[in-house]
C-alpha positions, 0 to 999 in steps of 0.5 A: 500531433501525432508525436505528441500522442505517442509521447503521451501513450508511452508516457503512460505505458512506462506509468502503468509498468511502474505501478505493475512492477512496484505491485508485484514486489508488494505481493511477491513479498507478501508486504501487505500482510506485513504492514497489517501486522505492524498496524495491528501491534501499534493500535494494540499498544494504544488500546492495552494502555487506555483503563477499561471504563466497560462495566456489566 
C-alpha cells in the first residue's frame, strides 16, 4: 500500500516539475506576449477585410 502512494506522489512530483519547468520557458521567453501579437494580427487581418456597415 504504501508503494503505491509513493509511486503516486512521485508521479505526481514529476507532473507539477514538468508543467513548472514548461512555464518557466513560456515566461523566460516571453511566448506569451508573442502569441498575442500573432492573434492580434490574424483577427486584424479579418476584421480589415469585412465592409464597415456602422453609419452615423
Amino acid at each position: 500500500m504504501k508503494k503505491g502512494i509513493g509511486k503516486l506522489l512521485f508521479t505526481l512530483l514529476k507532473i507539477l516539475m514538468f508543467l513548472t519547468g514548461i512555464l518557466f520557458i513560456v515566461y523566460f521567453w516571453n511566448m506569451d506576449q508573442k502569441l498575442m501579437e500573432w492573434a492580434y494580427r490574424r483577427v486584424n487581418q479579418i476584421f480589415d477585410r469585412k465592409k464597415e456597415d456602422i453609419r452615423f
